[in-house]
N, C-alpha and C positions, 0 to 999 in steps of 0.2 A: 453652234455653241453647244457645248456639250455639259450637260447639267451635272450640277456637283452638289450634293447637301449634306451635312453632318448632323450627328448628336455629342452631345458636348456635357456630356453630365459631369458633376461636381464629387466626386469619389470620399463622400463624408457616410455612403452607408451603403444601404443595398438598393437594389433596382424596383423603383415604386411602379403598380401596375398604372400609373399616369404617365413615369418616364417609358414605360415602357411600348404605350401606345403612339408616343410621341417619336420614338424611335419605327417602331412601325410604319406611320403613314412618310417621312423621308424614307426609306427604303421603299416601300412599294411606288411612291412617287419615281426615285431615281431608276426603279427596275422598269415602270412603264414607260418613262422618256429613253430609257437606252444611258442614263447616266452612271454616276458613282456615288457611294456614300461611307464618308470617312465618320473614325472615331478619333475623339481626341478627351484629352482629361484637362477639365477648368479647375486645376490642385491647388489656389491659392491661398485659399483657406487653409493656413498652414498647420493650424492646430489641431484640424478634424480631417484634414484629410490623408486617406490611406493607400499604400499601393495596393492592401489586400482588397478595397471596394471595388479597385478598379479591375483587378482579378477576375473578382466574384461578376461584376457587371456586362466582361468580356464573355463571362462562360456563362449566364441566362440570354444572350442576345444568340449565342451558339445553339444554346438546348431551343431556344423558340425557332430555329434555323434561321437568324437574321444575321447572315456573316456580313462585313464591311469590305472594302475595297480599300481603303487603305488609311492608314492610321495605327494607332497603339496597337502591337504585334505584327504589323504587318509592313508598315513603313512608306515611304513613298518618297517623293522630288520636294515636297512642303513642309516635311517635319523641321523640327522634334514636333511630339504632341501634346506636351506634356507643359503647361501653361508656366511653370516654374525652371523649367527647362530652355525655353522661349524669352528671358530678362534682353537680353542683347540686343535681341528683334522688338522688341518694346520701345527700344530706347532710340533708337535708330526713326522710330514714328513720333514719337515724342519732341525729337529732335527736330520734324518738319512740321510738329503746333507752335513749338518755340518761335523759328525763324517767320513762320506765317502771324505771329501775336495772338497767338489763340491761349495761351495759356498763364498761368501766372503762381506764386508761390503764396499759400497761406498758411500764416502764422497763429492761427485761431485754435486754440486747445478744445477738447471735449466741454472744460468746464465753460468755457470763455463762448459756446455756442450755444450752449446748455440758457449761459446768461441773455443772450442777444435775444433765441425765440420767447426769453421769458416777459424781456421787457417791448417784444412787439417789431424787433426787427429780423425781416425776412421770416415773415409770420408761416410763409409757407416752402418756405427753404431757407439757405444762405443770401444773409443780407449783403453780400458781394464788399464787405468791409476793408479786407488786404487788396480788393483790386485796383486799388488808387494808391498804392504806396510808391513811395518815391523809389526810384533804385538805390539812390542810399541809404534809407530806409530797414530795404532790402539785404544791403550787404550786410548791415549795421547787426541785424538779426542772425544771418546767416554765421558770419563770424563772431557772435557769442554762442554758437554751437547748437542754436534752435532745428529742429527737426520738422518740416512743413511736407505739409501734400503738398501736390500741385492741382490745380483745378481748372475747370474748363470755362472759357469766354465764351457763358451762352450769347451770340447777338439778339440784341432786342429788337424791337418790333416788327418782327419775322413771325411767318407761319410755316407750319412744320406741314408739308403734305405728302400722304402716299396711298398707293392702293395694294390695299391689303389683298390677298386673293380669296381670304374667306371672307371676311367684314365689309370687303370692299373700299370704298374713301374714309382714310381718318384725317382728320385735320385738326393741328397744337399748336397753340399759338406762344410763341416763347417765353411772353409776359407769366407763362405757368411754371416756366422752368428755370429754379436758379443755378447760378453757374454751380456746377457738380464736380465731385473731386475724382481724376483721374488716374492720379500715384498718391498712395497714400505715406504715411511719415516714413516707412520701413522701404521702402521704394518697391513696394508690392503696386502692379497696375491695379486698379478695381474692372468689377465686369464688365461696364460698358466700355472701356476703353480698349481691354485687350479682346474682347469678344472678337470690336471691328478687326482690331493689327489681325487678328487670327483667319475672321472668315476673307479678309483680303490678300493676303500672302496664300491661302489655299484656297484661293481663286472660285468660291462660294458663290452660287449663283441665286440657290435659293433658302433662306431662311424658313423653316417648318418647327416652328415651337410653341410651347405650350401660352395660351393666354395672360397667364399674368407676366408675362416678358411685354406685354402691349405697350408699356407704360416705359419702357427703354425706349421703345424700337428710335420715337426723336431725338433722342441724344444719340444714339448711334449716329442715325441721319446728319445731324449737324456736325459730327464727329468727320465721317464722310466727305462731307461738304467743305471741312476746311483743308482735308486733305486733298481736295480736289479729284475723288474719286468716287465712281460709278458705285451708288448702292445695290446690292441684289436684291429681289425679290423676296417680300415677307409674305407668311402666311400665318396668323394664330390661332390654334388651335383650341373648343373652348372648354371648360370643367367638366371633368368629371365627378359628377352627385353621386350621393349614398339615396340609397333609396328612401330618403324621409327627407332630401334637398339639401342635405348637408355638402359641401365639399369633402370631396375624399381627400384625408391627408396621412401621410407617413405615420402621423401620433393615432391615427384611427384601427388600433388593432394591426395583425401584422397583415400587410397590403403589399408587401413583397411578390417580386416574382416567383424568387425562392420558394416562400411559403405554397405557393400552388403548386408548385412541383415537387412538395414534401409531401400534398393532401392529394398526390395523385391522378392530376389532372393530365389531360393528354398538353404537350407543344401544341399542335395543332388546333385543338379546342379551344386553347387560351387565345394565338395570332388568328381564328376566326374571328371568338365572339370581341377580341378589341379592335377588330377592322372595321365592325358594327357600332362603336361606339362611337358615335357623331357623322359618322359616313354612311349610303345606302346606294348600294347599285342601283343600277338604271332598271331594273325589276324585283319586285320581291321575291327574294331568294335569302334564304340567312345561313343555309350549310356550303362553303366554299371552300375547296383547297385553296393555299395560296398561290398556285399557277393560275386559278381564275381569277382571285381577287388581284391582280397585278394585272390584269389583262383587262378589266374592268373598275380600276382605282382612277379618280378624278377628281382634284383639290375643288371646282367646283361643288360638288355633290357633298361634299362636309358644310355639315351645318354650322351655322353663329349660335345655337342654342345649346346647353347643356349638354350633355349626358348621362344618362340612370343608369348607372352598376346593376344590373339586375344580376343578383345571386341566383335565383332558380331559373331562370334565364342558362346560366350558364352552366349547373346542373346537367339541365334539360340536354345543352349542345353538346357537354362531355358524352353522355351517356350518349347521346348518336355517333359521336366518336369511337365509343368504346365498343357501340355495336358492328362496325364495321371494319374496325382496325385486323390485322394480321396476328392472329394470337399469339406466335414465337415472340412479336413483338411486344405485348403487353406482358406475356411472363417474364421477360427478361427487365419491365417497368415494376414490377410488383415485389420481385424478390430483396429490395430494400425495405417495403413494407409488411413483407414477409417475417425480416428477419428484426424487424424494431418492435413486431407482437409476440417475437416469439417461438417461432414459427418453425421445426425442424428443417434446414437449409436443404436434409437429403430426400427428399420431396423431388419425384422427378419431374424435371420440365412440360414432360410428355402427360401426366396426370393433371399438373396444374395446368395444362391450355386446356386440356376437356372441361377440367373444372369452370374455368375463364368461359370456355365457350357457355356453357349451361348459365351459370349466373350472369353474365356479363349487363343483360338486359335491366335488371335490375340495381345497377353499382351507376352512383353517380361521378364516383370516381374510384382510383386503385386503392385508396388507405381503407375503403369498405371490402376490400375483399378479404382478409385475412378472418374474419368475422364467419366469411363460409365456411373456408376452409377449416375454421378450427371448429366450426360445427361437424362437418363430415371427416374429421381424424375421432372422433369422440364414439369410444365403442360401445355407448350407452345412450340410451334414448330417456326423457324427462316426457311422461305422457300428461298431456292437459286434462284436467277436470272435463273437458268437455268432449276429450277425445277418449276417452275409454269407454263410455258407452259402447264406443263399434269393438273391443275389446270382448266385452260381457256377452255381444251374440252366439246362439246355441250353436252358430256353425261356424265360429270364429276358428278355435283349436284346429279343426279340418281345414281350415283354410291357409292356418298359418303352416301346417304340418305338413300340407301338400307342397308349399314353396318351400317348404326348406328341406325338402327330399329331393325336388328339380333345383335347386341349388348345387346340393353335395355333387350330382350329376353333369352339373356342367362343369367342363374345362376353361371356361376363361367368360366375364362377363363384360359381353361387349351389346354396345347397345342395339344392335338388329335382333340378336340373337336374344339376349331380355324379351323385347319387345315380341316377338316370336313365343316368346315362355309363357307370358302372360297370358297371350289371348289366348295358345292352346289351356294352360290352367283355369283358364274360366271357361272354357268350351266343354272340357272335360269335368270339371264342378257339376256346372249346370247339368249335363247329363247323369251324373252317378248320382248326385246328391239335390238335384233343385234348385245352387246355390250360384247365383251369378251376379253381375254387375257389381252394384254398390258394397252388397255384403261380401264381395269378395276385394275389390280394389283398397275399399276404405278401410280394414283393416291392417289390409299388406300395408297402405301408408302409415297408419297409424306404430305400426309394429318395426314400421322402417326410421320414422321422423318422430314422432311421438303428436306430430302436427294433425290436423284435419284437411291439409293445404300444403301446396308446395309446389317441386317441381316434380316435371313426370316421373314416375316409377322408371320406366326403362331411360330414364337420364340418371337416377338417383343410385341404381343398384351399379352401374360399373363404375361410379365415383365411389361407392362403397367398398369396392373386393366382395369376392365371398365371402371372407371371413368374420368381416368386421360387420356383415348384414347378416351373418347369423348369432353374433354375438349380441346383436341390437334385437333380434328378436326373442333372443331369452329375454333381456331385460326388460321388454314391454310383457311378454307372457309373466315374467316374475312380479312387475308390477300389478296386473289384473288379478294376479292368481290362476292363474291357467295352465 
């Protein structure tokens, strides 16, 4: 058998980092079995939903690198994919509840149910009121031009059982479930009916969704059942918390995929640290390409417990990202956030990866970078109160005087060759004048950054140019008065 599993999002917004884990563990599930994993759009929501979501939701599963096998844009033997697109095929299943007596037409308006839960019937659903109507009745309704769902013949005194592959045995006993409406007045299916016609005709082997679908999975089953066909495999997957135990939700600040790829983050960073949320390899390990974690993903190993978003958490796994990554690559990530600060676009490639490389240690993600960089285009230095003292020493002047004469002298400031300058500059200090280490480095910085602290001097000067580090060391000498 060759496993099949989908994601089936509802194209009413953008890609929540919930959907998007849940998209994640089917795919890494279907890449470790040797399977497939389709997209399809649940668009029945006809008022919210968009083709541009569905757009948008194709091209974050692209940028996380989570391509599909077949589905919307890509096509396949099962389509359409497109839930609204799919009416004919609805009806065609509909048509074997009928003949099997599984279903029935209700004439019960919003207000008319509004009424029934008030005065105590069907306290916790539908009091099953139209299922005993007569069929002429029935017709009686029909031909004064009433407009009815259709609803489902939950059977009674039946238990619902399955095994979950992460929960393990659930069992629902049907006395909890009233019969539920499958076509609604406009002859729109609702979720649980077309879920089943969909994962059945695309031959679905295993269901991998999020938690609060737990609460369907029996009416699917019994859905199933009357059709006389084999349920797949479910799996639920469970909350994702805010780190104070809240659930994370769509209305919680923007929790988009989008949004983290606007703040910067690496793809990689993001499909690591959400393989870790509720799942843990068979050893502690938390840095993984995903050639490892596909190679080490097991529905077993996902927890029935929560999961904590941990923000510095992921921080922390960017920034090891961002330390190892390919710098062509992250300059080529930056230069949107480049150019939304501001940022002159003619900035070559080549200065920005030095740049990248030098800071990168430091950046928990790329929207911090522009923050350097617009530090080091700035041909002026702001010296701190606390940094001009190294400014005021009697052999400061000599010291800045002497770098900026081995400045004028060099031809291109690369960093071997800095580094080279320095140490002869301070070898040669100390012997003319007595003046070495501290009182000679900590002024060059100060006279460079205006800081006390930073990065090395022979990283800092050929991010500078010549020019613009001698034009930074007027302005620290004009600030002391020197």
């Amino acid at each position: 058998m060759t496993v099949r599993v989908r994601f089936a999002p509802s194209p009413t917004g953008p890609l929540h980092i919930g959907g998007a884990r849940t998209v994640l563990f089917n795919w890494l599930f279907a890449r470790r079995q040797g399977g497939k994993m389709l997209l399809r759009s649940e668009d029945t929501d006809l008022e919210r939903s968009d083709v541009k979501w569905e757009q948008a939701i194709a091209e974050n599963l692209r940028w996380l690198g989570l391509e599909w096998d077949e589905g919307l844009e890509v096509g396949g033997a099962n389509g359409p994919y497109r839930q609204t697109e799919r009416l004919e095929i609805y009806k065609e299943y509909l048509g074997r509840l009928w003949l099997g007596g599984h279903v029935y037409y209700c004439f019960c308006t919003a207000e008319e149910l509004a009424a029934q839960r008030q005065q105590g019937e069907g306290s916790f659903g539908y009091s099953g009121r139209c299922r005993h109507l007569a069929p002429q009745e029935v017709e009686q309704k029909l031909a004064e031009g009433l407009k009815p769902t259709i609803r489902f013949k939950v059977p009674k005194e039946k238990t619902v059982v399955f095994q979950d592959l992460i929960r393990g045995e659930v069992s629902v006993d049907t006395s909890d479930i009233s019969d539920f409406v499958i076509i609604k007045s406009d002859g729109i299916p609702t979720y649980n009916f077309a879920v089943v016609v969909d994962d059945l005709t695309m031959g679905i082997t295993h269901v991998i969704r999020a938690n609060e679908h737990l609460t369907n999975t029996p009416n699917q089953i019994l859905i199933y059942d009357a059709l006389g066909e084999d349920t797949p495999e479910f799996a639920h997957v469970s909350l994702i918390l805010d780190e104070t135990g809240r659930k994370m939700s769509k209305r919680m600040g923007d929790m988009s995929v989008e949004a983290y790829a606007r703040r910067g983050y690496l793809p990689e960073a993001i499909v690591n640290f959400l393989a870790l949320l509720g799942w843990s390899p068979d050893e502690e390990k938390e840095i993984m390409p995903l050639e490892e974690i596909v190679s080490r993903f097991d529905l077993e190993r996902v927890s029935k417990s929560p999961a904590v978003f941990d923000f510095k958490k992921l921080d922390w796994l960017n920034n090891q990202y961002l330390q190892h990554a390919d710098l062509d690559y992250l300059v080529s990530l930056s230069h949107p956030h480049l150019e939304a600060a501001g940022i002159d676009a003619k900035l070559s490639d080549e200065w920005l990866a030095y740049v990248l490389g030098v800071v990168r240690d430091e950046l928990n993600n790329l929207s911090e970078f522009p923050e350097h960089v617009k530090e080091y285009l700035s041909d002026t230095v702001i010296v701190s109160p606390e940094a001009k003292e190294h400014l005021l020493l009697e052999s400061t002047p000599l010291v800045l005087d002497a770098l900026t004469e081995r400045l004028k002298d060099m031809e291109k400031l690369e960093q071997d060759a800095c580094q080279q300058m320095l140490k002869q500059l301070n070898k040669d200090l100390k012997k003319s004048a007595g003046v070495s280490g501290k009182a000679v480095f900590m002024p060059i910085r100060v006279a460079l950054s205006g800081a006390t602290s930073g990065q090395e001097l022979y990283y800092l000067l050929p991010i500078l140019g010549r020019e613009r580090a001698l034009r930074r060391i007027e302005s620290a000498q004009a600030q002391a008065g020197i």
